[in-house]
TORMIVEX-817232 format. One record per residue (C-alpha): residue in one letter; x, y, z. Coordinates in nm, 2 decimals, padded with zeros to 4 digits. Layout:
REM residues N
[A,[X,Y,Z]] ...
//
This chain:
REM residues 424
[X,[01.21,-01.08,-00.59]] [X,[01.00,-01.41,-00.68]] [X,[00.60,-01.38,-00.62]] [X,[00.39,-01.63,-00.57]] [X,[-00.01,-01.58,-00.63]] [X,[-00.10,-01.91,-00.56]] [X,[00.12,-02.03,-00.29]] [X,[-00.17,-02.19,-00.04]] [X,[-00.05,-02.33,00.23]] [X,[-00.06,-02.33,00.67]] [X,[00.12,-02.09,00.85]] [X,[00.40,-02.25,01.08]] [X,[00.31,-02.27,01.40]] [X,[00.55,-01.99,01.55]] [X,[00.43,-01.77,01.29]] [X,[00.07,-01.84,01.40]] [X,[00.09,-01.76,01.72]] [X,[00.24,-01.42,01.65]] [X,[-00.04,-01.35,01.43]] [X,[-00.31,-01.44,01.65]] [X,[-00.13,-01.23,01.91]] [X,[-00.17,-00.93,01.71]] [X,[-00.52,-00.95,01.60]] [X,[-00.59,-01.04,01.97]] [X,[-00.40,-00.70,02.07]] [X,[-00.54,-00.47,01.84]] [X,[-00.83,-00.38,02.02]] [X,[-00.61,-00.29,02.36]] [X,[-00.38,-00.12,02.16]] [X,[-00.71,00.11,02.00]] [X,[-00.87,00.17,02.33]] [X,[-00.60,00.11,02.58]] [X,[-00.29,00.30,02.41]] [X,[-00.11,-00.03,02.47]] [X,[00.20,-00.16,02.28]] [X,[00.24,-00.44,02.04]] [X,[00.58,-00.48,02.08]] [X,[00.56,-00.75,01.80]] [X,[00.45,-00.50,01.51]] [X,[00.63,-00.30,01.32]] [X,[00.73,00.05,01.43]] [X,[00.52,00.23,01.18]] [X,[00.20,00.03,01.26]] [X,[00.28,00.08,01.67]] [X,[00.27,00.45,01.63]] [X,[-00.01,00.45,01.39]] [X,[-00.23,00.33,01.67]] [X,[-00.11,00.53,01.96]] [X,[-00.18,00.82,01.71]] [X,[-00.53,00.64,01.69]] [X,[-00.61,00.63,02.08]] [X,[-00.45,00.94,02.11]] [X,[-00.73,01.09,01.82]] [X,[-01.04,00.85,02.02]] [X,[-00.98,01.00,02.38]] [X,[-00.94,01.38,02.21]] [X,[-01.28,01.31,02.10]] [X,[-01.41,01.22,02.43]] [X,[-01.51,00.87,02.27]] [X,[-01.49,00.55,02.43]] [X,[-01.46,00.26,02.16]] [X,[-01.49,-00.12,02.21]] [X,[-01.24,-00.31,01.93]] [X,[-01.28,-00.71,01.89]] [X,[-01.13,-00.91,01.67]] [X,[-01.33,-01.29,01.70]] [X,[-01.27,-01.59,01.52]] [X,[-01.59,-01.67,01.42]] [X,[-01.52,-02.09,01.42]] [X,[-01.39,-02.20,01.70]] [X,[-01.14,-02.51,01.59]] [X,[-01.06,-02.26,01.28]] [X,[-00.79,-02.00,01.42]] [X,[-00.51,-02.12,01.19]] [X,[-00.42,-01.86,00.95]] [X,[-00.33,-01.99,00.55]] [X,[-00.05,-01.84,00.33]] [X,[-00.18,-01.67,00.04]] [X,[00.10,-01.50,-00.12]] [X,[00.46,-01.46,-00.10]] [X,[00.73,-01.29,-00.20]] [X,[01.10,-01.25,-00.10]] [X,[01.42,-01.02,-00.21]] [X,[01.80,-01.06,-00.05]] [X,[01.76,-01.00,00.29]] [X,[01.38,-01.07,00.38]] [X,[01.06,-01.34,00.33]] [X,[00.75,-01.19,00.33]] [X,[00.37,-01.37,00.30]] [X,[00.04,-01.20,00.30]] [X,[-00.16,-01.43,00.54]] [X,[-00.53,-01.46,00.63]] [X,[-00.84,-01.58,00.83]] [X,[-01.20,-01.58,00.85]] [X,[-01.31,-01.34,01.19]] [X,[-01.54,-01.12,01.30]] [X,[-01.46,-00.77,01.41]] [X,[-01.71,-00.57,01.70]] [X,[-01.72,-00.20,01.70]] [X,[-01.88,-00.04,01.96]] [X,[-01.83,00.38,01.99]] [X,[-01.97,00.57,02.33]] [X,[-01.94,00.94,02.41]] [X,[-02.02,00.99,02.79]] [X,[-02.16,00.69,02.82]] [X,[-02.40,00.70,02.55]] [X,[-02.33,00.47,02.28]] [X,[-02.33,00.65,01.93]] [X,[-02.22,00.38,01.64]] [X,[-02.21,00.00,01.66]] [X,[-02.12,-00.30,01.43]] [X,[-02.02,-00.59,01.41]] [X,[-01.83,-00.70,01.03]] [X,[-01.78,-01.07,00.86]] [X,[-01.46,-01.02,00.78]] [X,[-01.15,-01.11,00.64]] [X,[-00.80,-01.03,00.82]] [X,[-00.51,-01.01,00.61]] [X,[-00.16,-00.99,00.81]] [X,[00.17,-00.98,00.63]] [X,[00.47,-01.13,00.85]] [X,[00.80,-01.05,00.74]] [X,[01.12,-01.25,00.81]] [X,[01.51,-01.23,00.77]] [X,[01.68,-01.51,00.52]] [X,[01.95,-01.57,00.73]] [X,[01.79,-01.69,01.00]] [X,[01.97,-01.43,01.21]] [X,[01.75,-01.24,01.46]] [X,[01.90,-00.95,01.73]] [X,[01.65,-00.94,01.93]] [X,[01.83,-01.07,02.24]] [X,[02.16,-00.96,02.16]] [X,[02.31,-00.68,02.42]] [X,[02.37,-00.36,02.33]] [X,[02.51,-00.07,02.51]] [X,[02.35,00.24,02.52]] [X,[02.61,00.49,02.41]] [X,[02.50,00.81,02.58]] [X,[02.48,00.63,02.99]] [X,[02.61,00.28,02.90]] [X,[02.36,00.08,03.04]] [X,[02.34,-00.26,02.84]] [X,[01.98,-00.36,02.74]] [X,[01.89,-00.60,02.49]] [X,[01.81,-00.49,02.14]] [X,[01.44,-00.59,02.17]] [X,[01.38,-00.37,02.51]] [X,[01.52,-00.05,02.30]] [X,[01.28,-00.01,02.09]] [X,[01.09,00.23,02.26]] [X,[01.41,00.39,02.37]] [X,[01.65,00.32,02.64]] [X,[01.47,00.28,02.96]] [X,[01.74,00.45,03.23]] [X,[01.80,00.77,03.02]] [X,[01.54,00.81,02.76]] [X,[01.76,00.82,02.47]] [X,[01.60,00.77,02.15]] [X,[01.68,00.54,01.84]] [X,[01.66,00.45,01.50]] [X,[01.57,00.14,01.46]] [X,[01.48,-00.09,01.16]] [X,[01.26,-00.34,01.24]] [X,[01.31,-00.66,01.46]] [X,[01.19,-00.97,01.24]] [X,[01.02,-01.18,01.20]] [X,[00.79,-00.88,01.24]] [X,[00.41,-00.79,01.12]] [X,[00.44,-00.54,00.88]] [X,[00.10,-00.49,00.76]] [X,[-00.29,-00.60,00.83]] [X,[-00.64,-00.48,00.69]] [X,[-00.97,-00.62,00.69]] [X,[-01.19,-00.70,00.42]] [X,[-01.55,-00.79,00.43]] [X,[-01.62,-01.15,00.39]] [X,[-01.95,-01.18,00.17]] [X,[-01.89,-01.58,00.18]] [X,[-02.13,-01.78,00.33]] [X,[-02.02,-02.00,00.62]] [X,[-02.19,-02.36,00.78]] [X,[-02.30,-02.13,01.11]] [X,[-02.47,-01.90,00.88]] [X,[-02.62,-02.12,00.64]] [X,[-02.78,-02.31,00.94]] [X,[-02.90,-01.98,01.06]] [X,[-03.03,-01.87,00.75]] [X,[-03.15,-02.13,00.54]] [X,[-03.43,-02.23,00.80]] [X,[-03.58,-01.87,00.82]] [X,[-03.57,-01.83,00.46]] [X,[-03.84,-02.21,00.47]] [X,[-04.04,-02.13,00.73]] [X,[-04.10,-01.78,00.57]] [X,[-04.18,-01.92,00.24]] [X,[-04.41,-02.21,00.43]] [X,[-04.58,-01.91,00.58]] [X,[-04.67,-01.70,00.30]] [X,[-04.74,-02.01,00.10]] [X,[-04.97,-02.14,00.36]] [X,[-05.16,-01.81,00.34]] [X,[-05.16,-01.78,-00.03]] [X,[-05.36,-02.14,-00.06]] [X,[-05.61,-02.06,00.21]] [X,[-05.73,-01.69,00.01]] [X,[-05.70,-01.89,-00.31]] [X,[-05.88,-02.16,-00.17]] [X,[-06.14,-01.93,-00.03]] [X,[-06.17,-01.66,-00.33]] [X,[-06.24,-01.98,-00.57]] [X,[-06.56,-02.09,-00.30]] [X,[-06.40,-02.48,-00.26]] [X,[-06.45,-02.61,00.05]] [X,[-06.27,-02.52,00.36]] [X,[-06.26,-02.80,00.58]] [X,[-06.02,-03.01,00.76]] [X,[-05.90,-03.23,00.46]] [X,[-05.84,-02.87,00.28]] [X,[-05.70,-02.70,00.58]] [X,[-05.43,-03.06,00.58]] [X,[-05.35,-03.05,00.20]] [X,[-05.30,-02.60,00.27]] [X,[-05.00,-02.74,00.55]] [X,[-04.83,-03.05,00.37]] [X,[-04.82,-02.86,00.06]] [X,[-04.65,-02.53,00.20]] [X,[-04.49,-02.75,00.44]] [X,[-04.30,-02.87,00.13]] [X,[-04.34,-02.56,-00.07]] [X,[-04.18,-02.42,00.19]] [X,[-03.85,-02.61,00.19]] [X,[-03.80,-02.62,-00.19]] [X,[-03.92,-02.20,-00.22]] [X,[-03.70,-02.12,00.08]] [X,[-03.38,-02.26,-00.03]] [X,[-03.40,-02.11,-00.39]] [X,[-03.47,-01.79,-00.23]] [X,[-03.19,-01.81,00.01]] [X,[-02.99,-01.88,-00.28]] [X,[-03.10,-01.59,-00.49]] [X,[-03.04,-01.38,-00.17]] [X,[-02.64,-01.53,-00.17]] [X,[-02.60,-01.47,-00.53]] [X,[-02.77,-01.07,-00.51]] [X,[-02.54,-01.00,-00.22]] [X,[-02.22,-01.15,-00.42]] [X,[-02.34,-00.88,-00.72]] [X,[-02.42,-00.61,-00.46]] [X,[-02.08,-00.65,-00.31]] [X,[-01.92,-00.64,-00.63]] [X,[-02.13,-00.33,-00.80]] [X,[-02.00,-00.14,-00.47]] [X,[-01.60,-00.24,-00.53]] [X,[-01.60,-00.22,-00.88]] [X,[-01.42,00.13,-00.90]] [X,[-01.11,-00.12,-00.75]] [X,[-01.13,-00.29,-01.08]] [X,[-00.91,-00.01,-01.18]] [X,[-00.64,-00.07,-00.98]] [X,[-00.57,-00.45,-01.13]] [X,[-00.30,-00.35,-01.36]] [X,[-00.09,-00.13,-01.14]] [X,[00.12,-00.41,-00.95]] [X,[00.29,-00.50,-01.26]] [X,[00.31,-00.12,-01.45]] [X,[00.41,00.02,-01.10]] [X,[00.66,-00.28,-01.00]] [X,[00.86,-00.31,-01.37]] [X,[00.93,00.06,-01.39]] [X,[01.09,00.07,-01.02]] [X,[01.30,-00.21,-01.06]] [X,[01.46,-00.04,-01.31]] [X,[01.53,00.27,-01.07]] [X,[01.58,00.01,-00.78]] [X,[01.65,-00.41,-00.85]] [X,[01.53,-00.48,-00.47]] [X,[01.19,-00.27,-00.53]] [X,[00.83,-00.49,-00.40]] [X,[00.47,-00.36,-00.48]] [X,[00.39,-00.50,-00.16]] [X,[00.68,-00.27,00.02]] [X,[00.56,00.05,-00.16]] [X,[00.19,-00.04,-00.04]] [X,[00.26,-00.12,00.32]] [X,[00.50,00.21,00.34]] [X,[00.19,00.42,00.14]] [X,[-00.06,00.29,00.36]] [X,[00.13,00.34,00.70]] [X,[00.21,00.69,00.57]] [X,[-00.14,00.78,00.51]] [X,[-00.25,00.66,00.88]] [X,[-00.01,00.87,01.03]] [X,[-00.04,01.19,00.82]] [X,[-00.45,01.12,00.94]] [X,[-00.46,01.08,01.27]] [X,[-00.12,01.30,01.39]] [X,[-00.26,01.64,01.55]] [X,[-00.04,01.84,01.30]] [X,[00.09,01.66,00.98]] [X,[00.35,01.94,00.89]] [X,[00.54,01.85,01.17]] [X,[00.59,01.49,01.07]] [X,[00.93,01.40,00.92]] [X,[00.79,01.25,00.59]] [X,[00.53,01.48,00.47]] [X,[00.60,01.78,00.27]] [X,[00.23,01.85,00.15]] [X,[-00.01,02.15,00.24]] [X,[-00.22,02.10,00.55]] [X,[-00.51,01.83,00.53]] [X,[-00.80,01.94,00.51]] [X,[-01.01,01.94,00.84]] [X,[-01.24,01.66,00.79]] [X,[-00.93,01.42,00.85]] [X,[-00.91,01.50,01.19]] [X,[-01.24,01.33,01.24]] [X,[-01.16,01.04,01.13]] [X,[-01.16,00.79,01.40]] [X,[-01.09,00.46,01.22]] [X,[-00.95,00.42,00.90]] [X,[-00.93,00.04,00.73]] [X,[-00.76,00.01,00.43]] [X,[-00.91,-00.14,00.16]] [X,[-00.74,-00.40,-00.03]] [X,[-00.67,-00.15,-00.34]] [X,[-00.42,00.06,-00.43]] [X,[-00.42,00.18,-00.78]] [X,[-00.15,00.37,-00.97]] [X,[-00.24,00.70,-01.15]] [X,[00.06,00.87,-01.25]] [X,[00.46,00.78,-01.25]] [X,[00.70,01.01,-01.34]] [X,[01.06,01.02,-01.28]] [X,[01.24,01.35,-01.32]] [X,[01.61,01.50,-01.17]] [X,[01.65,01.19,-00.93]] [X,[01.32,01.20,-00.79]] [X,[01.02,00.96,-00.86]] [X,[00.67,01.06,-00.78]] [X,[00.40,00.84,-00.81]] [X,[00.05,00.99,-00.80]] [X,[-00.20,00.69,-00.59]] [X,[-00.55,00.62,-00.57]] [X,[-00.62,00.45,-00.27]] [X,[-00.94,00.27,-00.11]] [X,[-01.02,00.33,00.31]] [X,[-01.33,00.20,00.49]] [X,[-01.34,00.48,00.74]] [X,[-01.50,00.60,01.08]] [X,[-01.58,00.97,01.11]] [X,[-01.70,01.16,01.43]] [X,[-01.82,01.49,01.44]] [X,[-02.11,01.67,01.64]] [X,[-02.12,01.35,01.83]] [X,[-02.23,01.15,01.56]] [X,[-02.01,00.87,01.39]] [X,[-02.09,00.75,01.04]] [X,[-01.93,00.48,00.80]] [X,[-01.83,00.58,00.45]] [X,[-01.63,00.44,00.17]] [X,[-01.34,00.67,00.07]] [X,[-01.12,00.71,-00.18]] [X,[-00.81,00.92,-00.15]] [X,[-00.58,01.02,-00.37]] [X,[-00.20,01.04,-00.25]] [X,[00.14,01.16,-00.42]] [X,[00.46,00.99,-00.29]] [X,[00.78,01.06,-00.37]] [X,[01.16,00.97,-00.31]] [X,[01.47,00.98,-00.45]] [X,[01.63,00.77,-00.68]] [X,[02.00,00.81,-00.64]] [X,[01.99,00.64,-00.27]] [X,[02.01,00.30,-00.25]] [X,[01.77,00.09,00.01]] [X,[01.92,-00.05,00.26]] [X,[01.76,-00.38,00.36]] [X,[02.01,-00.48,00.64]] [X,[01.97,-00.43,01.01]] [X,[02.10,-00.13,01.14]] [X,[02.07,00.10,01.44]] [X,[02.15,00.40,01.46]] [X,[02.12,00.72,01.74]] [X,[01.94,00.98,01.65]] [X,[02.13,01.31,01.73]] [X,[02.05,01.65,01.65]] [X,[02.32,01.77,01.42]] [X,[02.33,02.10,01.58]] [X,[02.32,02.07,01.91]] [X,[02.39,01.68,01.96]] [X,[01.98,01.62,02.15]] [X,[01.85,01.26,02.12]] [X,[01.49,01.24,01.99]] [X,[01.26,01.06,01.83]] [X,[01.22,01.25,01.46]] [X,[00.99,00.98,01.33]] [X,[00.71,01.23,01.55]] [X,[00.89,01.60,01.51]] [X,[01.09,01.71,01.28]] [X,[01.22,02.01,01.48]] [X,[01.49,01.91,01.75]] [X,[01.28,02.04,02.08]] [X,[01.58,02.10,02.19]] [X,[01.74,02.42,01.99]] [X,[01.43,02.37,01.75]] [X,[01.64,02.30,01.37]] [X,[01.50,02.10,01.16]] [X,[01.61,01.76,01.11]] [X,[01.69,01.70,00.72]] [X,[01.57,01.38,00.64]] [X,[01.77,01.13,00.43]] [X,[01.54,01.03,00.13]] [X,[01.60,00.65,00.15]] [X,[01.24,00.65,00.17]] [X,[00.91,00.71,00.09]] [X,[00.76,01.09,00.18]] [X,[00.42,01.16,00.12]] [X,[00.38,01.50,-00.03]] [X,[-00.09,01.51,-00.11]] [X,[-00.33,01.36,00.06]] [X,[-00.68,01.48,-00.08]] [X,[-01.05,01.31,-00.07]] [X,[-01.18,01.17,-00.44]] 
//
């Protein structure tokens, strides 16, 4: 796998338009339970779990993602990486993202974020993509095209497992953008002079009156020109000073992610040992879609991939959670074909409760393990999934009991299981 840091540089046009697509679909698939048949399986049922958690709340939420320059939709390559089979690249652009909660009518939390979205689009190599080849449902033999099975075949319900269609998006999270754009610097910038004018204005006429000079109209001119110009020179070093104490607010409040610089490589070098194809930006993608899903499913000890103790309640108030944009390493060990690695991971999060909703910070801390002696497979595959007592089709990536006769369904460790998720 080659990464690249620096590799700045325009999306391509077809990847573009996927992007935009998805960031223009997030909010319908939050409040409208609609499918973004575009993303990758774990994010689509992460946010049906999400509008399935807002309407058990009775909440009614308003999600907009906004570019926030019109002309300036384009999204720019940051980083990149690639291993045998797939491309991947970390992509990103300057929006704005509304939030606006209601319960009965009555709206409860509102915002409205500078932000920054980060998508990460993954591709095949080999320029090869299923999506419209024809496959035949073995269980009623109905042909459909790989794309439209997805969400399981549409004449008999029969479910599948299915590795992800590419060029796919495979990851997104918003950051909070404490640049300063041309809209707000003319916004700004004026208010910040014609305050300073102000109280400079007022500041000569008491000093002019305490000291007894005269007060007349040649005073009352020389009290305007001079905070007039006063003004513009006071106002733009004070909107400067304002730019440069938000920059050292913003980076007080994230300096606990500091910690998390060195993990990539500590993290990254001692899998590759235990698995050549291993990516940081895999692991984090996989850890963060676990974490969703453990948070907002109505009982985690039901899902396939967790083998923790039950979360503890507050979770299930959570209502949005944002990732982000650190993941820090605490622990790795590797013992009897099984590696755990012990996570400290940053959330911008939503809670409800009483009615009330209320933005916090959080750090979690999460333990992930899998085994060692199976190797990944990166190539497509799809495969039924059959209960191996009874022969039901279902989809095990919500229950891990068959409803059918009720066994459990042994998952095959080929990937990531998520075995603590606890509040810091």
């Amino acid at each position: 796998m080659g990464y690249n840091f620096f590799n700045i540089k325009p999306v391509k046009e077809s990847f573009n338009r996927k992007l935009s697509e998805f960031s223009a679909s997030l909010g319908p698939a939050l409040c409208e339970g609609k499918d973004i048949t575009f993303a990758d399986n774990d994010i689509t049922y992460t946010l049906k779990l999400q509008n399935e958690r807002i309407k058990e709340k009775n909440l009614e939420m308003e999600y907009e993602v906004y570019s926030r320059e019109k002309g300036n939709e384009k999204f720019i390559t940051a980083s990149s990486w690639q291993d045998e089979h797939y491309e991947s690249s970390v992509c990103f652009r300057f929006c704005g993202v509304k939030r606006n909660v209601k319960h009965n009518g009555k709206k409860v939390y509102k915002d409205d974020r500078r932000s920054v979205l980060y998508e990460t689009v993954t591709d095949v190599l080999t320029d090869s993509h299923p999506d419209n080849e024809t496959y035949v449902c073995p269980n009623c033999g109905a042909p459909s095209t790989i794309a439209e099975l997805q969400n399981g075949c549409k004449y008999c319900g029969t479910c599948y497992k299915m590795d992800d269609l590419f060029p796919k998006v495979t990851g997104f999270y918003f950051l909070d953008d404490v640049s300063t754009d041309n809209k707000e610097v003319k916004k700004l910038m004026p208010l910040f002079m014609i305050g300073c004018a102000i109280l400079l204005f007022v500041y000569i006429r008491i000093f002019v009156i305490n000291t007894g000079e005269a007060a007349g109209l040649s005073a009352l001119i020389g009290a305007c020109i001079g905070s007039l110009f006063g003004g513009v020179i006071l106002g733009y070093f004070s909107f400067s000073i304002f730019l440069l104490l938000r920059l050292i607010f913003k980076g007080v409040s994230t300096s606990g992610k500091m910690g998390t610089a060195g993990s990539r490589s500590k993290f990254e070098n001692r899998m590759k040992k235990l698995s050549p194809e291993f990516s940081f930006e895999y692991f984090t993608s996989k850890a963060i879609s676990l974490i969703k899903t453990a948070v907002y499913s109505k009982n985690e000890e039901e899902l396939l991939f967790y083998k923790g103790k039950p979360l503890d309640e507050s979770f299930k108030n959570i209502i949005d959670l944002n990732y982000g944009g650190a993941l820090g390493l605490e622990s790795f060990k590797e013992k009897d074909n099984i590696v755990t690695a012990v996570t400290k991971a940053y959330f911008d999060v939503l809670y409800e409760e009483n009615q009330k909703v209320k933005f916090k910070h959080q750090v979690f801390r999460a333990t992930f393990q899998r085994r060692t002696d199976v190797p990944v497979n990166f190539n497509f595959s799809m495969t039924r999934i059959s209960c191996p007592t009874c022969g039901s089709s279902f989809d095990a990536t919500k229950n891990k009991f068959c409803p059918s006769c009720q066994n459990e369904y042994e998952i095959i460790s080929d990937d990531w299981i998520l075995t603590e998720l606890v509040k810091m």
